[in-house]
N, C-alpha and C positions, 0 to 999 in steps of 0.2 A: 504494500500500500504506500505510494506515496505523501508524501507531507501535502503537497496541494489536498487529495482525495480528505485530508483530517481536517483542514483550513475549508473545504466546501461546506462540512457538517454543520458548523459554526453559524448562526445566526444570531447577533446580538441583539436585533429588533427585536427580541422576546423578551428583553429586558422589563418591557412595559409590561408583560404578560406575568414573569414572573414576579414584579411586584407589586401586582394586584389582590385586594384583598376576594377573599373565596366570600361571593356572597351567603349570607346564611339565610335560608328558605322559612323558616320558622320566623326570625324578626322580618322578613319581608312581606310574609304573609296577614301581620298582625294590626296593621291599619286597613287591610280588606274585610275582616274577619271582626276587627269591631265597627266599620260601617254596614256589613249585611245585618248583623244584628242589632242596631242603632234602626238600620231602617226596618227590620222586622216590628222590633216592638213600635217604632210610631205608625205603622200597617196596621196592626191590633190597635192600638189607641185610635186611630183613625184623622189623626194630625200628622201634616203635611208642612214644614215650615222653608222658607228659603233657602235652605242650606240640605235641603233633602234629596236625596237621588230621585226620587219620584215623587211624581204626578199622576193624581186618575183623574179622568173624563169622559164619560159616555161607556161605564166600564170595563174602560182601555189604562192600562198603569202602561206611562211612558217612564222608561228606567234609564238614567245616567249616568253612571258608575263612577265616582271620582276615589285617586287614590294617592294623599301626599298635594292635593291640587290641581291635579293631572288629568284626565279624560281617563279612564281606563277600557277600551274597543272590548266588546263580544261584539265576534261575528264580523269583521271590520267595521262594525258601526257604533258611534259617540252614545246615539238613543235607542233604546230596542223598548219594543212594544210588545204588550201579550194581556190576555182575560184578565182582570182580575180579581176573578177566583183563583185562578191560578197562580198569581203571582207571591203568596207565603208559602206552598209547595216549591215555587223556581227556586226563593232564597235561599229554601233546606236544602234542594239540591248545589246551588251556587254557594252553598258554607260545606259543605262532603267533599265536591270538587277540589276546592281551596285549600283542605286540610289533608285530602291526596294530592297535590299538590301538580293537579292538571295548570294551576296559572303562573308556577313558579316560572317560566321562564319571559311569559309575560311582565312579571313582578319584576324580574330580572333588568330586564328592558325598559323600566319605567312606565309599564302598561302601554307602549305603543306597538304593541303585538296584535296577534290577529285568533283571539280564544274563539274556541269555539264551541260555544254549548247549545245543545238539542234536548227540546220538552218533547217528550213524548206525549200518546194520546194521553186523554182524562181516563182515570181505572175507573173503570163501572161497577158503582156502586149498588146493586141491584140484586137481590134474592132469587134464587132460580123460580120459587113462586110466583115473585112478581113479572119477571120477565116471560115464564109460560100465557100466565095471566092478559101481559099486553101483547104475547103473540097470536092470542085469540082473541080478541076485539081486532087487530090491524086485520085478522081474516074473518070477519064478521064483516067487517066495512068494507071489505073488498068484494065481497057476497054481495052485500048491500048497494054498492055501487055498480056493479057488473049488472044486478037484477035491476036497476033505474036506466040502464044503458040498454039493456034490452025492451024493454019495456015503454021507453019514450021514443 
C-alpha cells in the first residue's frame, strides 16, 4: 500500500461531524409530547386560546403543530385537517408515534421534515345485534322500494 493510498483515506471535513453533539431523542421529543397533551386537555375542556394548535369549525379541527416556535409538517403540510370526533383519538395516536419515536428524525431536523401519519377508518362500534338488526330494515326498505317501483 502506498502512503498516497493512506493520505486518500483521510478526510478532515469530518471534523465538523465529529464534533457534533449526538442528538438525544428523548429531550427532543419533550416539547412535542407536552404540547399534544397541553392540547388534548384544552380538547376536553373545550377552550381554544391563541397560542393553540387548533381550531374547530363546522366540525372540522384544523391542527398546527408548532414545536420550539417552529411549524412542525405532517404530511408536508403546516395545517392538516380531520373530524373532530376524531381528533382526541389522532392525538393518542400522535403521542404512541412520538414516544416510538417515528418523529425523531423530524425533531432532529427542527421539524422541517416531511412525517407522515395515517388515520385509519373509525372502528365500528356496533353489536353484532345491532348490526343484524339494521341489516334487516336496509332489506325491508329495499322490498319496500322495489314493491313502489313496480307498482307505480
Amino acid at each position: 500500500m502506498a502512503l498516497s493510498d493512506l493520505f486518500g483515506m483521510i478526510n478532515n471535513g469530518l471534523k465538523d461531524v465529529f464534533d457534533r453533539t449526538a442528538p438525544d431523542p428523548a429531550k427532543a421529543r419533550r416539547p412535542l409530547l407536552r404540547g399534544i397533551d397541553s392540547t388534548a386537555e384544552q380538547f376536553r375542556a373545550g377552550k381554544s386560546g391563541p397560542r393553540s394548535w387548533w381550531r374547530v369549525k363546522n366540525g372540522v379541527v384544523a391542527l398546527t403543530v408548532k414545536v420550539n416556535g417552529d411549524t412542525f409538517d405532517i404530511n408536508g403540510v403546516a395545517t392538516n385537517h380531520m373530524p373532530a370526533d376524531r381528533f382526541a383519538e389522532f392525538l393518542d395516536k400522535m403521542r404512541d408515534a412520538v414516544n416510538a419515536g417515528a418523529f425523531d428524525a423530524e425533531l432532529a431536523n427542527k421539524g422541517n421534515g416531511d412525517a407522515r401519519v395515517r388515520i385509519g377508518k373509525r372502528p365500528r362500534n356496533i353489536s353484532p345485534e345491532a348490526a343484524k338488526a339494521r341489516g334487516q330494515k336496509a332489506a325491508a326498505t329495499r322490498r319496500a322500494n322495489r314493491a313502489a317501483r313496480e307498482a307505480g
